[in-house]
N, C-alpha and C positions, 0 to 999 in steps of 0.2 A: 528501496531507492529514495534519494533523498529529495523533497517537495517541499513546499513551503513552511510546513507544519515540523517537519525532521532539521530541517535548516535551522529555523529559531532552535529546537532543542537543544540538538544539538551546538549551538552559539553558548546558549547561554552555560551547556556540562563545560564547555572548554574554559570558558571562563573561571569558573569554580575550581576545575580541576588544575589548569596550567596557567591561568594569569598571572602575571610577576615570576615566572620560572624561569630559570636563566638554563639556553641550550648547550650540552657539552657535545654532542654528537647528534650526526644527519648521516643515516644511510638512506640513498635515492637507486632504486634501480637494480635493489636486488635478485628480484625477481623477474626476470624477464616477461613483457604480456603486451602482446600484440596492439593492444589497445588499450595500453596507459601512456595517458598523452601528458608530457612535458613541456617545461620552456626553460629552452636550449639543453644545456648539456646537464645531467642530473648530478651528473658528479661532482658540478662545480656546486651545489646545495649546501654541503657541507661548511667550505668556505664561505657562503654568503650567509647561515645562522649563527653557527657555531659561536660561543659567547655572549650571545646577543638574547634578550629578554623578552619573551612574550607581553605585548602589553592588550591587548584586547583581542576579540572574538566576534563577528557580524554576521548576521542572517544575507545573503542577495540571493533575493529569487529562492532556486533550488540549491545556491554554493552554499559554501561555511569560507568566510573568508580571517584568517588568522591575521594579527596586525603584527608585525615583529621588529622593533628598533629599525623604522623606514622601511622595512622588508614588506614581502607579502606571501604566505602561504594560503593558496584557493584550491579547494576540495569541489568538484562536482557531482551533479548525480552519477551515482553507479559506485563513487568512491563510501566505504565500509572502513569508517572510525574507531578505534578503541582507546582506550585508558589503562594503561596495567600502571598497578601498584607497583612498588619498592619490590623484591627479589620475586615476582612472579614471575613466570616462564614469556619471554620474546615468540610473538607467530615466528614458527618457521622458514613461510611465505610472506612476504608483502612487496610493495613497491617504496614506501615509505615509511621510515621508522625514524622518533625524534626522541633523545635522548635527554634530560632533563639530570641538575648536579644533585637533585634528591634522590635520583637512582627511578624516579618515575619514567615513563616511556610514552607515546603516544603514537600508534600505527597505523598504518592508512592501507587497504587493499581494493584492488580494482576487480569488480565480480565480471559483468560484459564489457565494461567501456566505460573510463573515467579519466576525469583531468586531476592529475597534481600538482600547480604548477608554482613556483616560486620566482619571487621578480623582485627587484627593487621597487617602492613606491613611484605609479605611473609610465611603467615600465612596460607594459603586457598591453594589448590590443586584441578585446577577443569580443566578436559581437554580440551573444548570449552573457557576458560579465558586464558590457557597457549600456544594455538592457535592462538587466535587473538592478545596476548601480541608478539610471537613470528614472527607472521607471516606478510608479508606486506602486506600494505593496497592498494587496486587499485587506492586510491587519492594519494600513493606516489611514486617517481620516481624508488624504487628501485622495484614495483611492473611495469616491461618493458614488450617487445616480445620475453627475452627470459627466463624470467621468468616462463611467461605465457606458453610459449613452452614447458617449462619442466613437464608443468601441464598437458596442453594437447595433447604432445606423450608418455607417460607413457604407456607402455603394458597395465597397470592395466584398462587403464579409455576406449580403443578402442569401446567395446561392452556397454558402457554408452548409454544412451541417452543425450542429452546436458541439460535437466534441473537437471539429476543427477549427473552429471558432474559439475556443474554448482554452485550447491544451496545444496548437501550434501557434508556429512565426513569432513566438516568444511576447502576444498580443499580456499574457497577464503571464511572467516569470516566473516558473515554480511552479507553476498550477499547470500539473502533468496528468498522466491518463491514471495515477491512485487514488488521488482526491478526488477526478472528477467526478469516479464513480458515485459516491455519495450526494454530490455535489448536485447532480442531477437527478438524483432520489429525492432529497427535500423540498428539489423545484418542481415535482412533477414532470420532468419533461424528458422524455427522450431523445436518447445520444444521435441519432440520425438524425432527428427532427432539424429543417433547414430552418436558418435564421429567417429569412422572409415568409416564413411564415410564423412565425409566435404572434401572438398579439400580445399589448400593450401591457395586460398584466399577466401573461406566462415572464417577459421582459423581465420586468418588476421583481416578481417571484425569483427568476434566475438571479437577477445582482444581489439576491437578500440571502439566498443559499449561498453563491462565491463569498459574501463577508462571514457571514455565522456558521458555515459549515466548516468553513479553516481557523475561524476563531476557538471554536468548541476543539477540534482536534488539536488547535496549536496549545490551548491550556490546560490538554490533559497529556503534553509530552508527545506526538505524536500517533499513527495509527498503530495497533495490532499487528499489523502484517510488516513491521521495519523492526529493527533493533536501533536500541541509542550507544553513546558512548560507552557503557556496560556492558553490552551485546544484551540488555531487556526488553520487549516489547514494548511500544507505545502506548498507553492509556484509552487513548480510545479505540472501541469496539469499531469495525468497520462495518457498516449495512449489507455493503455488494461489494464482493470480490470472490477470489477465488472457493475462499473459505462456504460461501454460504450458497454456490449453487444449487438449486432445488428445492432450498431452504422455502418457506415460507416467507411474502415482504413485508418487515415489520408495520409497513403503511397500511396494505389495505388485506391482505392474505394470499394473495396471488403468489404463482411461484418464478423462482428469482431465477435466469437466462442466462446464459452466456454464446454472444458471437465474436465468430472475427470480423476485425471490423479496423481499416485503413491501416492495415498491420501491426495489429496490435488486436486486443478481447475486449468487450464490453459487454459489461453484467446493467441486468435492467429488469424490471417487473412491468411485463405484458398486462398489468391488470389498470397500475397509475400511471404509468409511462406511455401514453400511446403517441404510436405516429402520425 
């Protein structure tokens, strides 16, 4: 799934791979899926790229947003990016397939639920894109400690939990329930743990994990448990996830959890993480 860390990566593979490519062909829609979400009619895609040249590639949030002669191509979580070379074989399946006059392709497929949506510049109203357009990103400077401060002594968020706090209402964009898990291993703290009660420096600890935990992931290509523009795994290792239940926790030795938790899993070690 695509978070903050997969976002950049993928920005910057598109870049490399299709920047200056000029589009000969858009198929939209060929795949029928419940929950691939468009804006308007997918068919008309074709007519609004076709001939027209990729000029850049942006991180928002958890999107990958394409820049294209005024156009705009946004990829959201859930959407599965590839890169095929010159005569390699087309997925079978997708929802989105971009055809490039080097014979290169670029296709997009929706695994539970994602947006592919293409718009002309300023075109599109979508309140999760006008959040992370507006909102800092924890890889930049303007995202500080008293940023972060203002996020978490809000009246509103005290009787949170910190992974709702954390990973909804779109409070830090991109920073979904894969990261957190980490996220909250380096801070010490656990995912139920309500915000009114941390003190001052568990606080501290948390905004220093949200910046160097997605830093450290975003500059080794993303996590282990995604694929990039190549269909490869991410560079970095992940602490807590699926992969290492019962595992030992790299931190202290205690063994590593998994509940459910506000629908969705949270993996945690019982031994640094207490409630």
């Amino acid at each position: 799934m695509i978070e903050i860390p997969e976002a950049e990566s993928l920005s910057r593979q598109l870049i490399e791979t299709v920047g200056g490519k000029k589009i000969t062909r858009v198929i939209a829609g060929l795949s029928p899926h419940k929950f691939a979400w468009y804006h308007g009619d997918p068919k008309d895609y074709d007519a609004l790229l076709r001939g027209k040249t990729i000029d850049t590639a942006v991180a928002r949030g958890g999107m990958v947003e394409v820049r294209v002669d005024g156009a705009m191509l946004l990829f959201s979580d859930g959407v599965v990016l590839r890169f095929h070379v010159r005569d390699e074989q087309r997925p079978r399946k997708h929802q989105l397939l971009v055809e490039f006059e080097d014979d290169t392709a670029l296709s997009a497929s929706v695994q539970m639920y994602g947006g592919l949506w293409c718009f002309k510049e300023g075109g599109f109203q979508n309140p999760y894109y006008d959040a992370a357009r507006h909102k800092p990103s924890p890889l930049s400077d303007e995202f500080d400690g008293a940023y972060f401060g203002s996020l978490i002594t809000h009246p509103d968020v005290q009787k949170l939990s910190v992974k709702a706090f954390l990973a909804t209402e779109q409070r830090i964009p991109g920073l979904g329930n894969g990261v957190l898990q980490d996220i909250l291993c380096n801070a010490r703290v656990h995912p139920k743990r309500q915000i009114g009660t941390l003190t001052n420096g568990e606080r501290e600890a948390l905004f220093h994990s949200v910046k160097s935990t997605l830093a450290e992931m975003t500059a080794q290509g993303g996590r282990d448990t995604t694929r990039d523009l190549f269909g490869e795994p991410g560079g970095y290792i992940t602490k807590l996830s699926q992969a290492t239940i019962d595992r030992p926790c790299p931190v202290c030795g205690g063994t590593i959890v998994k509940q459910a938790y506000m629908g969705g899993s949270i993996y945690f070690c019982g031994g640094c993480q207490k409630m």
